[in-house]
Wavefront OBJ file of the C-alpha trace (Angstrom):
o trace
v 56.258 -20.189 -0.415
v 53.434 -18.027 -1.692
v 50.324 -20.602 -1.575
v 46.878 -19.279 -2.766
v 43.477 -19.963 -3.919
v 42.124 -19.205 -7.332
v 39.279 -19.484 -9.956
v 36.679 -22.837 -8.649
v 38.765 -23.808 -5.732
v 41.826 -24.415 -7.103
v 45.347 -24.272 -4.730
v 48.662 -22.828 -6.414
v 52.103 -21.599 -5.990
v 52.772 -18.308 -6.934
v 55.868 -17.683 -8.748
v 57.185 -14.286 -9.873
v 54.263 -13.591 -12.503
v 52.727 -17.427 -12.629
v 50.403 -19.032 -10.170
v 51.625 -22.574 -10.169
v 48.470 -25.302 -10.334
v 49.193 -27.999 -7.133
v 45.508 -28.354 -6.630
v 46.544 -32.347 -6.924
v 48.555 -32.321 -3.753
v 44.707 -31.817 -1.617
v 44.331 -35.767 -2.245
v 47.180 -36.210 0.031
v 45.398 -34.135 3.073
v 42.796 -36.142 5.323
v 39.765 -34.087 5.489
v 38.354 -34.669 9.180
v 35.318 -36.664 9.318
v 31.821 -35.610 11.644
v 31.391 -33.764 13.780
v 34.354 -31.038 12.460
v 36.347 -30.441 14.720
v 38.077 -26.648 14.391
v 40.879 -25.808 12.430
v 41.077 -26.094 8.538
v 43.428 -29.502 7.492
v 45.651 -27.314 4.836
v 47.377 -25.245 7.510
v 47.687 -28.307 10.146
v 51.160 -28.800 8.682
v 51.578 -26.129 6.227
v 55.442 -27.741 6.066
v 54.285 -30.614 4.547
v 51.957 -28.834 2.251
v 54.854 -27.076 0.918
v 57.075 -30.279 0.161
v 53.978 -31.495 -1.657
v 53.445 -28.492 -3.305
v 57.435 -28.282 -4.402
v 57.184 -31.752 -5.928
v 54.141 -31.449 -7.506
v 55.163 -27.993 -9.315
v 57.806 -29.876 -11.109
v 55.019 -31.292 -13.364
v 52.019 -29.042 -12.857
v 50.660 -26.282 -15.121
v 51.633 -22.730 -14.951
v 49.225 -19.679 -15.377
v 49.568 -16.234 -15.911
v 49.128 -14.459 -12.911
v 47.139 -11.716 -14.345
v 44.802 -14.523 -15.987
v 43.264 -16.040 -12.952
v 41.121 -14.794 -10.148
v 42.353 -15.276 -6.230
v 40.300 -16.328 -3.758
v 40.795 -16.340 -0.024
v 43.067 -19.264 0.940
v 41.616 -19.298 4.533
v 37.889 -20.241 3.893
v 36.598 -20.920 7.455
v 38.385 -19.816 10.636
v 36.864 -20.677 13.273
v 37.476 -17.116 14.644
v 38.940 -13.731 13.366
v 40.342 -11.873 16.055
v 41.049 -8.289 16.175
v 43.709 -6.038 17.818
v 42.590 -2.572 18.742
v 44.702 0.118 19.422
v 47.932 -1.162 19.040
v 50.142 1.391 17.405
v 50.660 4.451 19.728
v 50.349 7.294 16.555
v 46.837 5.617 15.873
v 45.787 5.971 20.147
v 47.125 9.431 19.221
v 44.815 10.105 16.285
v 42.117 8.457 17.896
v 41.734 10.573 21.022
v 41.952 13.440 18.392
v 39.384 12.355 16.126
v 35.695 12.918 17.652
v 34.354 10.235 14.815
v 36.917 7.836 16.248
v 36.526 8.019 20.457
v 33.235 9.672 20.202
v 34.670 11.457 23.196
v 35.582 8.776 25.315
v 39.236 8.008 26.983
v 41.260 5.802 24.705
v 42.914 3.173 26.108
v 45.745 0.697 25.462
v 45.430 -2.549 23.782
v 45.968 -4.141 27.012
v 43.338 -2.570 29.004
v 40.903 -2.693 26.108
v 41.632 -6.275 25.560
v 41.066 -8.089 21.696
v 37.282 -8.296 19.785
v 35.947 -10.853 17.912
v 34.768 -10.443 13.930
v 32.472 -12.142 12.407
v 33.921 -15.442 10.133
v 31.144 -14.468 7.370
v 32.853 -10.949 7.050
v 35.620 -12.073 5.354
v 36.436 -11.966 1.782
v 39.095 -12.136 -0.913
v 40.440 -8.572 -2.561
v 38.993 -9.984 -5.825
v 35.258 -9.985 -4.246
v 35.351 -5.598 -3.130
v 34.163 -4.050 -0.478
v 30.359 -3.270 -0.035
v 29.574 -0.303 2.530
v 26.405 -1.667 3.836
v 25.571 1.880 5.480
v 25.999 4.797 2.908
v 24.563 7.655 5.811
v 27.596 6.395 8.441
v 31.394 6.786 7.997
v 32.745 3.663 7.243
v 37.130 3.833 7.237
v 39.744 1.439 6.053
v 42.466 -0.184 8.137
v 45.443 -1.624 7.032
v 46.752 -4.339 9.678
v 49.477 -7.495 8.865
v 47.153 -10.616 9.704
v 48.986 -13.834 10.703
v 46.896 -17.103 10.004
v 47.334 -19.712 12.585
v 49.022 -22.895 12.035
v 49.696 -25.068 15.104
v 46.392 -25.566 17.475
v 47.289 -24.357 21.185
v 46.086 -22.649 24.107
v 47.783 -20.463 26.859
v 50.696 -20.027 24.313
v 53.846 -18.585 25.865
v 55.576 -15.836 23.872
v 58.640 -17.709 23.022
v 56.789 -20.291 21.604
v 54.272 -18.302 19.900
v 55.883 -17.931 16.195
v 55.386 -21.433 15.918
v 51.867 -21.397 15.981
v 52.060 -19.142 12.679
v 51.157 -21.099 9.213
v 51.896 -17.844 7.528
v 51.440 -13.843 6.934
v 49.007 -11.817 4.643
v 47.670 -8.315 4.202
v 44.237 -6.886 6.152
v 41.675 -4.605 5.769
v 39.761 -4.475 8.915
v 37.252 -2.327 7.585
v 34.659 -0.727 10.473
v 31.863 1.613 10.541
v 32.092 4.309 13.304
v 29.545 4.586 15.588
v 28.744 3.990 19.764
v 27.986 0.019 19.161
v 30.375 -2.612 20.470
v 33.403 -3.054 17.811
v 33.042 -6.690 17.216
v 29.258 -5.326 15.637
v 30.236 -2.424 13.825
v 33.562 -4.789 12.229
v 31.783 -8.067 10.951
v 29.397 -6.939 8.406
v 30.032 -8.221 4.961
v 33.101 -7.899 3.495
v 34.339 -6.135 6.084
v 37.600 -8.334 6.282
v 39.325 -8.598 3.135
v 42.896 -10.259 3.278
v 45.001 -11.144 0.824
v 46.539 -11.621 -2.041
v 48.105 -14.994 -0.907
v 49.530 -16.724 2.359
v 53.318 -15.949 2.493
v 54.793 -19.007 4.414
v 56.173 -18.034 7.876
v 59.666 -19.676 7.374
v 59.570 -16.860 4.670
v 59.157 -14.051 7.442
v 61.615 -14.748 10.178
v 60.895 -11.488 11.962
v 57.052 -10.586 11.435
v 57.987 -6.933 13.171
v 60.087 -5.856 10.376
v 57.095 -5.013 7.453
v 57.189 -1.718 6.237
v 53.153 -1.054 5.724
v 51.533 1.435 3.569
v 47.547 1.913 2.104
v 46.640 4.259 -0.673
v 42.983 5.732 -1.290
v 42.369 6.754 -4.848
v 46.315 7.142 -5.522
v 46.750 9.072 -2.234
v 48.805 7.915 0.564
v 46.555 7.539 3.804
v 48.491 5.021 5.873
v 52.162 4.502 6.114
v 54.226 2.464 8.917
v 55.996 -0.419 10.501
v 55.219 -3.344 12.185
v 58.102 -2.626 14.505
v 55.889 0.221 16.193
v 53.754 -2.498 17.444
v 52.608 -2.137 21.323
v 52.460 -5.860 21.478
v 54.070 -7.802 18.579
v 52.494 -10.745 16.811
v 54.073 -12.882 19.721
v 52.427 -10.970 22.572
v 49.506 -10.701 20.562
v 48.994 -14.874 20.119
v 50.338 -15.305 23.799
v 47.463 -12.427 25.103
v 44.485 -14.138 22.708
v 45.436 -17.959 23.422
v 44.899 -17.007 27.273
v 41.072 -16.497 26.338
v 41.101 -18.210 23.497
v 41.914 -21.894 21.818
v 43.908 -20.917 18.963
v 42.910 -22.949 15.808
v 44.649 -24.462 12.402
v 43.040 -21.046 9.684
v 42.160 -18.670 12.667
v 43.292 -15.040 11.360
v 44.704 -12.694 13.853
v 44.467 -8.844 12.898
v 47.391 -7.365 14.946
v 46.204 -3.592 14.469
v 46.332 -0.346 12.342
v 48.726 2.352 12.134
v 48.079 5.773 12.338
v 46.237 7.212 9.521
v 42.761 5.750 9.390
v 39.902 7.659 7.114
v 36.903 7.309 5.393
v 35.884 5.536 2.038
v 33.304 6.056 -0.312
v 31.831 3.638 -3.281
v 33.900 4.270 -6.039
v 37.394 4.526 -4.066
v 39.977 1.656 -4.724
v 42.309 1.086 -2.008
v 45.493 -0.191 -2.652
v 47.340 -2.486 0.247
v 50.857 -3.903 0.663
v 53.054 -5.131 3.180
v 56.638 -5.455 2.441
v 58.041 -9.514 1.824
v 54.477 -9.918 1.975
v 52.496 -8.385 -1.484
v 49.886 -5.699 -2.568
v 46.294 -6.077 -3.484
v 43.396 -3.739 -4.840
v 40.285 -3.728 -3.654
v 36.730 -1.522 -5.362
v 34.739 0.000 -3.069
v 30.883 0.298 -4.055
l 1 2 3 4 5 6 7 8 9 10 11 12 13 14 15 16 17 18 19 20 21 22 23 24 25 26 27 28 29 30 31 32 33 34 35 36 37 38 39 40 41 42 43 44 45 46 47 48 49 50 51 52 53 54 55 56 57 58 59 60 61 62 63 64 65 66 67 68 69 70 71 72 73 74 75 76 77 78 79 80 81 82 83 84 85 86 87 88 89 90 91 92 93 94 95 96 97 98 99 100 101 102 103 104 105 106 107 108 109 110 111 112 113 114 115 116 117 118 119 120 121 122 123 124 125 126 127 128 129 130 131 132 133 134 135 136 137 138 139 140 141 142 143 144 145 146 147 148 149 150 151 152 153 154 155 156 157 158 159 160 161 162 163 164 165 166 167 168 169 170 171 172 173 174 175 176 177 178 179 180 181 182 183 184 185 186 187 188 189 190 191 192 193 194 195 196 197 198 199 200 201 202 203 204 205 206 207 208 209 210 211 212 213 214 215 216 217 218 219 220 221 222 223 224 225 226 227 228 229 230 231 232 233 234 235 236 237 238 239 240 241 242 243 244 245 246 247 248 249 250 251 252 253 254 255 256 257 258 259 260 261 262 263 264 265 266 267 268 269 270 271 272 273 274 275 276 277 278 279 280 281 282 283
């Protein structure tokens, strides 16, 4: 099921061209009292969600895809956790590129270990992307981010799928510089996923995605998420052994090879196969 968020907070179904109004099915999830405790309610059992949401389309209103605006379906993760350096052809790239190492070793995702983003970076496709610092390089990468479903902690990988409410596309946007990543990735709008939540029953294998980003109508990033180093089941067993993993956290699971600079004015076009494709402005 492709669940999303559009116009003032509404929840829908998308369905070949038609976004599906289910917004009524939200009375039937218990919103947690204070003090919140982490994790957002409408991923805490996505599968029930989705029988709510299939009964409740029966009756509900359809809109035209192209007549509604979609918003970010995660709103508040408690954390947005980045991969770095987790395709070999973009290690490759990077030691090559003096804007990218700034002439340091590179090293593996698992000596580097994961970085935390800012939650008030994120934003939906519909929103663009501002660069905050015209004078630095700012680049684009596409990455397949999995939103967390099942709460856990110290997550073994043969469990770890289960912990996955669903899949969308990522745009871990960064400025290059010598600052510490998590700084130089959480400005605003620096994370933009989208266009919806595909439902993980929907992706039995998350390491068959073909990727690709276009800048301007120009292919800059093409790949797989089989050439993972660590696949999104290493990836949630390696972050839940820092990290409780919460209902709504996004995990970025890295960028192929291919990573350049923007400008205002570009539009960058994402998609991830079985998942969808979004544009997003640049100013």
């Amino acid at each position: 099921m492709k669940l999303c968020r559009f116009n003032t907070n509404r929840l829908g179904v998308v369905v070949d061209q038609h976004v599906v109004d289910v917004t009524a099915i939200l009375s039937e999830i218990e919103f947690p009292g204070w003090p919140h405790t982490p994790g957002d309610p409408l991923f805490t059992d996505i599968n029930r969600v989705c029988r709510l949401a299939t009964v409740e389309m029966e009756m509900a209103k359809q809109l035209p895809l192209s007549d509604v605006t979609l918003e970010c379906l995660v709103t508040n993760p408690s954390k947005i956790i980045g991969a770095p350096l987790n395709y070999h052809a973009h290690i490759a790239e990077a030691q090559a590129d003096q804007a990218l190492s700034l002439g340091k070793s590179v090293a593996k995702i698992q000596e580097t270990g994961l970085f935390l983003k800012a939650s008030s970076s994120l934003v939906a496709p519909s929103r663009g992307m501002k660069i905050r610092f015209p004078e630095r390089r700012t680049d684009h990468e596409l990455e397949l981010a999995v939103v967390i479903g099942k709460q856990g902690t110290n997550i073994r990988k043969e469990h770890a799928l289960q912990h996955v409410a669903g899949y969308t596309v990522g745009l871990d946007m960064t400025v290059r510089g010598s600052e510490d990543r998590s700084f130089r990735k959480s400005l605003d709008t620096y994370t933009i996923i989208g266009p919806w939540l595909v439902t993980a029953d929907e992706i039995p294998d998350p390491q068959k995605l073909d990727m690709q980003l276009t800048l301007n109508g120009e292919v800059k990033q093409s790949g797989s998420t089989a050439n993972m180093i660590l696949g999104v089941a290493d990836l949630i067993e390696f972050a839940s052994a820092y990290y409780t993993l919460y209902p709504g956290d996004i995990l970025l699971t890295g960028t192929p090879a291919g990573v350049g600079p923007v400008q205002s004015g570009d539009e960058i076009e994402a998609r991830i196969s079985s998942i969808g494709e979004f544009r997003v402005l640049v100013s």
